[in-house]
N, C-alpha and C positions, 0 to 999 in steps of 0.2 A: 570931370569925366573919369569914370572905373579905365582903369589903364591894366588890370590883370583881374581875369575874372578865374574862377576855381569850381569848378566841377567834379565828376566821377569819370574817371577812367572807364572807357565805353571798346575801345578800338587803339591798340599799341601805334606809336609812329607820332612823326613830326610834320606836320602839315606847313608851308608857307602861301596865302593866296588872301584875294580880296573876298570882301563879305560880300553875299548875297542875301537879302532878307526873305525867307520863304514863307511867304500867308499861308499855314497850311490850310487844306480844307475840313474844319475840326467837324465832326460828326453834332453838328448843335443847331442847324438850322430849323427857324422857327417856321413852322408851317402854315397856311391859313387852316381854319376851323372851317371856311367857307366854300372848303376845296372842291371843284365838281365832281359830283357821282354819279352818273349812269345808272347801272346797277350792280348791286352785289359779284353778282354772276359773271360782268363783263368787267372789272375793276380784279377778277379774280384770275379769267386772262390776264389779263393788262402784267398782274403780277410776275404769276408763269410766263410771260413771254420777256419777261425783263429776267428772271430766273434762267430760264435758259441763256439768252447772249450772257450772263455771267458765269454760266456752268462754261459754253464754249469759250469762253476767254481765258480760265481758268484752268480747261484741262489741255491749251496752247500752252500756257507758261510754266505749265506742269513737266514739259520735254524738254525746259533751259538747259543750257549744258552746263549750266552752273547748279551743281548739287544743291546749293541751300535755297536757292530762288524755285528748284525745282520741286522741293521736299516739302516748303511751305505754301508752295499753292498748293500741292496734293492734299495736304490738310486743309486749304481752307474750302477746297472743292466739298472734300467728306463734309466740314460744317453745312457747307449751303445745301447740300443734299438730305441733312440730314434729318431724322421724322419729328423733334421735337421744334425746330425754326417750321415745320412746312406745317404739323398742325394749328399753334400760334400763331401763323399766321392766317391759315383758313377760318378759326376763331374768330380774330379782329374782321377779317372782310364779310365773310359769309354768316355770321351769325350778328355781329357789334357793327355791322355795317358802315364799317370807315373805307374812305379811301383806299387805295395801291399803296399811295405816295404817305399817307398819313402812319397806316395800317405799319406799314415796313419801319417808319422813325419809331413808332410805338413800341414793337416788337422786339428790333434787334437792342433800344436801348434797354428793354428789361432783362434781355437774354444775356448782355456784357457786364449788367451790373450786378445779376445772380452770380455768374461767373469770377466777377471781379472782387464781390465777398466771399469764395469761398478760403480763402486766408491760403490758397495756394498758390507758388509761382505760377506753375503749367499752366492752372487756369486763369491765372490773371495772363499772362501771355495772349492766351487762346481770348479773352475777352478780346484784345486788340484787335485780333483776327474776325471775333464777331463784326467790329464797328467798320472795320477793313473790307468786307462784305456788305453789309449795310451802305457804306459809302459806296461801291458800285450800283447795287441796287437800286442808290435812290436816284443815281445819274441818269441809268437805263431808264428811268420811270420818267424824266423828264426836268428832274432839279438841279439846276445849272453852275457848272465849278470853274475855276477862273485857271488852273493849274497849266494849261497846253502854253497862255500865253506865258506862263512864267517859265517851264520850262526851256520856251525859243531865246529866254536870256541870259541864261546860264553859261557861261564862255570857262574856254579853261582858266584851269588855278583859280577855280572858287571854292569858299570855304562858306558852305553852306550854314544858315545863322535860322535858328526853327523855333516853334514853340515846342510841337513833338511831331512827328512823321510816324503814315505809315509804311507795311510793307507794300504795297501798292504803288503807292507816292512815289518812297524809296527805287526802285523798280524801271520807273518811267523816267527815273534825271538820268541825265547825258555824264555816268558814272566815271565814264574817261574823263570828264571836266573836273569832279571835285577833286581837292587836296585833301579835306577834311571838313566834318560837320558837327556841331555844337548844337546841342538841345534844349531850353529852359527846363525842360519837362524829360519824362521818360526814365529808365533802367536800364543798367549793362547787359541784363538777359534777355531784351525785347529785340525781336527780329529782327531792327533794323538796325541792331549792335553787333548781332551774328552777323547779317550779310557785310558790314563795314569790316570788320575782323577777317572774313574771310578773302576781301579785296585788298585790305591794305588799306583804307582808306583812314586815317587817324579822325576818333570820332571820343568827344563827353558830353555826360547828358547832366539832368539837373540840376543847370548853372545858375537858373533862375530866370525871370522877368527883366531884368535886366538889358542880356543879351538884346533883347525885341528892340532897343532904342538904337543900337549902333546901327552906322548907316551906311548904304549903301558903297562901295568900293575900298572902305577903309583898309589899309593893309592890316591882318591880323597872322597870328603865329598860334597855330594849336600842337599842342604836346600831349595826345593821346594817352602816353603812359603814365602820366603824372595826373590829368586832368585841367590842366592849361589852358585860357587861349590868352592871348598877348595882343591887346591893340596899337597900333600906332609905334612897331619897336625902333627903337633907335638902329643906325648904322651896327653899332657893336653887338646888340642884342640881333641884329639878323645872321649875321658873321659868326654866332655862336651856334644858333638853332639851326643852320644851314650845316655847320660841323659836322653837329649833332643829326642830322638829317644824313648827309654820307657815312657815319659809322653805321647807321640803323641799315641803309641800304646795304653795305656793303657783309656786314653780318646778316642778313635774311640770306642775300647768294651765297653766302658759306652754309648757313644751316640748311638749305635746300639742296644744295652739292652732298650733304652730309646725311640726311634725314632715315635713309634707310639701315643706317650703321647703328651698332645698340650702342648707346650713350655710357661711357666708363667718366668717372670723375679722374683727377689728376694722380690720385693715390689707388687707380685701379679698381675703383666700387663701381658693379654693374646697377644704374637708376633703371629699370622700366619703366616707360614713357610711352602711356596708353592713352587710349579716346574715351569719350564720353560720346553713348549715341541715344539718341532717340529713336530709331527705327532700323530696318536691315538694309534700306537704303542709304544711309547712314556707315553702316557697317561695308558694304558696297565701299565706301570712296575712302574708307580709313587710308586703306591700304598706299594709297600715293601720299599720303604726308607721312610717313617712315612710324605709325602706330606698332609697338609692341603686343599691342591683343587691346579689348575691351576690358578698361575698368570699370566701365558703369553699362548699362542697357538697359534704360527707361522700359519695362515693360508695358506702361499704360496706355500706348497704341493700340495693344490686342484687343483691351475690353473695352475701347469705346465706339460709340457711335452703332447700338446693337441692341437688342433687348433682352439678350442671355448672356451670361458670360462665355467666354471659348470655351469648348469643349475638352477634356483630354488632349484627342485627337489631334484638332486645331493647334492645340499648344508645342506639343508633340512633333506634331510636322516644321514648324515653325523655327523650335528652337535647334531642331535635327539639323537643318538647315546652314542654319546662321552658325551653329558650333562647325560646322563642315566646310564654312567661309574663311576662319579662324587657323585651319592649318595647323592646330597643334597650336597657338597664341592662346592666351587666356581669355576664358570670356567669361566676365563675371554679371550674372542678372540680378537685377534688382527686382524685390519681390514686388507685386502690385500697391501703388500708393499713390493715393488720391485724397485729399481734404475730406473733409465733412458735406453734408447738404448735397451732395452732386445730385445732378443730372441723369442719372441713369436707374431706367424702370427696374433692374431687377437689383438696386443699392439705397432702396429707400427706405427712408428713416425720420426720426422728427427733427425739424428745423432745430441747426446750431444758433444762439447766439453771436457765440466765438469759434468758426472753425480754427482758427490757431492751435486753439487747444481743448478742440474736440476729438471727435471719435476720428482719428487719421490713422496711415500706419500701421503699425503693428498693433496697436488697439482696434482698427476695423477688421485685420485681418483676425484677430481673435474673436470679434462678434460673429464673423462670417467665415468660420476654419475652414469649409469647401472652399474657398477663392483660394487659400495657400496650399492646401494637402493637394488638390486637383495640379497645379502650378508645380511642384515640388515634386510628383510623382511623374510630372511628363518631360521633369527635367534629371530625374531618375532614371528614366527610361533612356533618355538620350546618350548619359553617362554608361548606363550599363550597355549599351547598345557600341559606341566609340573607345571604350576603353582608356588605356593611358594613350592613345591619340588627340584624347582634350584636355587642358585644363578650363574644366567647368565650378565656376563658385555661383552660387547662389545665397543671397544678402536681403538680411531684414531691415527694412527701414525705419524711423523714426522710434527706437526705442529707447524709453525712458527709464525704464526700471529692471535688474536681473530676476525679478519674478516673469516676465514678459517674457524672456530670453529663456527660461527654462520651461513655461509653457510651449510656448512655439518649439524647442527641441521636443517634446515628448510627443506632440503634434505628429511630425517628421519622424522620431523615429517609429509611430507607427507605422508609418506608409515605410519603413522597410523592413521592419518585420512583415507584413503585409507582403510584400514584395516579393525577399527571400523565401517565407512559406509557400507562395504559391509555383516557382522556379522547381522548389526540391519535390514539390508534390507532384510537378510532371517529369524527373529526374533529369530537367534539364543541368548542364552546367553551372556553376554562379562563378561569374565574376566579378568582386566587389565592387562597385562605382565607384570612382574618383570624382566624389561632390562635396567639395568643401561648403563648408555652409561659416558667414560669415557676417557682422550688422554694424550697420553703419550709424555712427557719432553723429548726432544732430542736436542734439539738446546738452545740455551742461548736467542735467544730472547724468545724463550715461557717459560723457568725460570723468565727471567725479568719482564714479564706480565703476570706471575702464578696467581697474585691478582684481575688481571680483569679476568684470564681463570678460576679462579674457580667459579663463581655462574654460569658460563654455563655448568658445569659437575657434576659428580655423582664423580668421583675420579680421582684422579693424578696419572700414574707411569711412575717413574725415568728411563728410559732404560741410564745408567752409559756410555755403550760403544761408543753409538753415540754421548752423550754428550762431554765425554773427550775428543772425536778427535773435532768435530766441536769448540770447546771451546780452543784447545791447535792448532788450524790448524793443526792437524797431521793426516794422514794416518792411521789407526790401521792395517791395512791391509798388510802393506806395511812393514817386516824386517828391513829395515833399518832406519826408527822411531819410530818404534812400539812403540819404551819402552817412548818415551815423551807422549803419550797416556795415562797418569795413571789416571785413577779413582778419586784417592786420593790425587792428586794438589791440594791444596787449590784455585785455581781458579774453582775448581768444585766443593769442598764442600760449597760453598759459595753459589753457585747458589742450589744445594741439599737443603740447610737451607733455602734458600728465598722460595723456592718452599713447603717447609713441613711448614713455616709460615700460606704463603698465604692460604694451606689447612687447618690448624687447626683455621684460622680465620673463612673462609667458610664454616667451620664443615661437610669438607669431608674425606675421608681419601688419606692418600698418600703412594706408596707402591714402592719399585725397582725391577727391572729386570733385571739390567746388571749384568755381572758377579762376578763382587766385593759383591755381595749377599751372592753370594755363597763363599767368606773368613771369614772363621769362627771368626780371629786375627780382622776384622775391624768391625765385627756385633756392639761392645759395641760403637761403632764409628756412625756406622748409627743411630742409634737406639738414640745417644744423639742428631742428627742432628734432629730428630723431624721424621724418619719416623717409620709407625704404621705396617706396611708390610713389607713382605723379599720374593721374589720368583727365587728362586736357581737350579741352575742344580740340579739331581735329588739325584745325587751321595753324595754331599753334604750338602743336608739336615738333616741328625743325627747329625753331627758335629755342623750346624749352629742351631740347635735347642738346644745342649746343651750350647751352647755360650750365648743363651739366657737365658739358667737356668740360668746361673752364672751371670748376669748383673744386677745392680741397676741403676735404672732410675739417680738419684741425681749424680752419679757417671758416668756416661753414658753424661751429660749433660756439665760437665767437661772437661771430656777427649777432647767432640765435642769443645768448646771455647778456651782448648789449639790446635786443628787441625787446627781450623780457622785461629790462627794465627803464623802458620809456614809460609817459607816461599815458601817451594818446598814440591813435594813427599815423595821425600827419609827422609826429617826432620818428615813428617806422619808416614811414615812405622817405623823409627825408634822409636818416642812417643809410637807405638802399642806395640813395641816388648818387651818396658820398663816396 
């Protein structure tokens, strides 16, 4: 029997509890062909009325006082609402004359699996969300799930043992009872990592097939921040991880006593210690786990689920807003970026093969220059409007090349010339806007030529997640390579260190946004790599700021020259743990 099984790091912490085996309910049920049909008409009821109790249950759990439980049904409300799920399926019923029940399996699987190629996180995320949806729908409709009785067995100090969960699922366990949960399947960025991460709940995923055979009450031991679980441990292996489990608690109460204090290293270097948000509710809750400003804000909430893009206006009001939440904190947005093939009426284009390496990014934003100059002008506006009362950056994403980076400037500085000329023609005032403009590291060629990309920017950020898959050709998305996706290969810190050179030669700053920011265990890691910023999920900001107390530059500098030259990940993660 596997006595130590290895996974991905999901959810930081050390969990101690028995296994529970959870059958999830996977979105695979096979349906009769024979299914009864009424008619078109009344099957199309049937559906709307199963649409609605999930609209009402959905905009209940939308009010959780738990930000992230509350943030992600509001999204999955907007999907099930949304015109492209309610045509497809008026198609399948009203015209292809299926079933409610058949009509919905057919639909949402096509809609998750569109989704699930488009070679982006966001949307493979939001796929889950599709089949997360679907799986209420097809309950309401009448298809029978086994989960309430499994949930009444759930006792505390269980360490939940899955194939993959969702946020649904996730949602309904008796969350005071686990210690921690272990996944065959799944990713660190899928919902149900978020909400584990922002409970404390120690969680890895794509441990494999495996896991599924342990049984029931077994004692196991999970180690969140390594990716661990530990079956059956001996007396001294419990005495160890129970240790280890009171230092973790006992530093979370310190870093949350600490959280709103700005983080100095031991040799007196100020770290800012930012969020990463996806919305302005988001932005909303930074502020209680001790956020420094926004290093990242996902803009691609604004433009979806619509059939024009935001307006000016819209955008305008918007960012007016959320920079006026900021307080004088930075808030840096990230320009609109979304894969290839989407979804969206007014972004069509012909089918990618490869969205990986198709038209994304700052390649779509150059097919389509209204989406950035429109974006850029109402974040123009904001700037000239606030003054040096903001630090406002705005960030181009996914670029590969300094011909892209010099396009996209000349872009921009139309819109102020534009800008300026029209100010001085009605003899208003001008006061220059403080809008840095600044793009973010994703691919390995814009590492390798960080030297020529920096005098054309204001600052560098690292986004870790896209680099390590384009860099290791792996999927992150994707269970079944996730885990060669790490962060902390040295074929990525390699390119991290050229990149925070090339900025400290340039005298700009250079700052991360992947998720490895937010491990507290590899901050002294970053931080010798040369970079001067950390922008973290939000959850884990007290932890990464007190990481910071404890660090000395000289030392920090070290550890990064021993990283460099390991040979793999796991030779990294072990240096850390040492």
């Amino acid at each position: 029997m596997i006595k130590l099984f290895h996974g991905l790091p999901a959810a930081p912490g050390v969990g101690i509890g028995h296994a529970f085996i959870y059958r999830t309910w996977q979105f695979t049920a096979l349906l009769s062909s024979k299914a009864a049909v009424t008619s078109p008409e009344q099957e199309w009821q049937h559906y709307l009325t199963a649409q609605q109790a999930v609209d009402e249950a959905l905009a209940s759990q939308a009010t959780h006082e738990n930000s992230v439980i509350a943030e992600v049904f509001t999204a999955q409300r907007a999907i099930l609402q949304d015109q492209t799920l309610l045509h497809a399926m008026q198609q399948a019923i009203l015209k292809d004359h299926l079933p409610a029940l058949n009509a919905t399996h057919t639909v949402i699987h096509h809609l998750a699996d569109l989704f699930r190629n488009l070679g982006d996180e966001y949307f493979a995320g939001r796929a889950v969300d599709i089949l997360d949806i679907g799986q209420r729908l097809l309950k309401e409709l009448g298809l029978p799930s086994h989960e309430q009785q499994q949930i009444a067995q759930i006792t505390p100090g269980t360490i939940l043992i899955a194939r993959d969960i969702t946020f649904s699922e996730i949602t309904q366990l008796p969350l005071a009872h686990l210690v921690g949960i272990a996944l065959a399947e799944s990713t660190p960025t899928a919902h149900s990592a978020i909400l584990a991460r922002s409970l404390g709940i120690p969680m890895i995923c794509t441990v494999g097939d495996a896991i599924l055979q342990l049984l029931p009450n077994q004692t196991l031991v999970i180690d969140g921040s390594v990716g661990y679980l530990l079956v059956e441990p001996t007396t001294s292996e419990l005495t160890t991880y129970q240790a280890k489990r009171q230092i973790e608690d006992d530093d979370r109460a310190l870093a949350a006593e600490h959280a709103h204090e700005l983080a100095y290293t031991q040799d007196q270097q100020w770290v800012p210690v930012l969020a990463n948000a996806n919305s302005p509710e988001d932005i909303a809750h930074i502020r209680a786990n001790g956020a420094d400003g926004v290093g990242l804000l996902r803009t691609e909430y604004l433009f979806q689920n619509r059939v024009d893009p935001p307006t000016f206006a819209d955008q305008y009001d918007t960012y007016l807003y959320l920079a006026g939440q900021m307080e004088g904190r930075q808030l840096t947005v990230r320009a609109f970026d979304i894969g290839g093939d989407k979804p969206m009426p007014y972004l069509i284009h012909s089918h990618e093969a490869n969205p990986f390496l198709g038209l994304r990014g700052a390649r779509l934003l150059l097919a389509k220059p209204d989406l950035i100059t429109t974006q850029y002008r109402a974040l123009w506006h904001v700037a000239h409007t606030l003054g040096a009362a903001v630090d406002l950056r705005f960030m181009l994403p996914m670029i590969s090349t300094v011909e892209e980076v010099r396009t996209v400037r000349a872009l921009l500085d139309e819109v102020n010339v534009e800008e300026v000329a029209k100010r001085q023609s009605t003899g208003e005032s001008l006061r220059a806007p403080m809008l840095k403009i600044g793009v973010m590291i994703e691919v390995p060629s814009a590492a390798l030529m960080a030297e020529q990309l920096a005098p054309l920017v204001d600052f560098f950020s690292i986004g870790t997640n896209d680099l390590a898959q384009y860099t290791l050709a792996t999927d992150r998305t994707n269970s079944s390579v996730a885990a060669l996706a790490d962060p902390l290969h040295p074929a990525v810190l390699r390119l991290i260190a050229m990149t925070c050179q090339a900025g400290l030669a340039a005298g700009i700053p250079v700052s991360i946004c992947g998720e490895i920011a937010g491990d507290a265990d590899a901050v002294p890691l970053l931080l010798g790599l040369g970079l001067q910023e950390l922008s973290a999920p939000a959850p884990a900001i007290p932890l990464v700021k007190e990481a910071v107390r404890r660090s000395q530059q000289a030392a920090c500098r070290t550890l990064a020259e021993q990283a460099l030259r390991c040979e793999d990940a796991v030779a990294v993660r072990v240096l850390l743990s040492s």
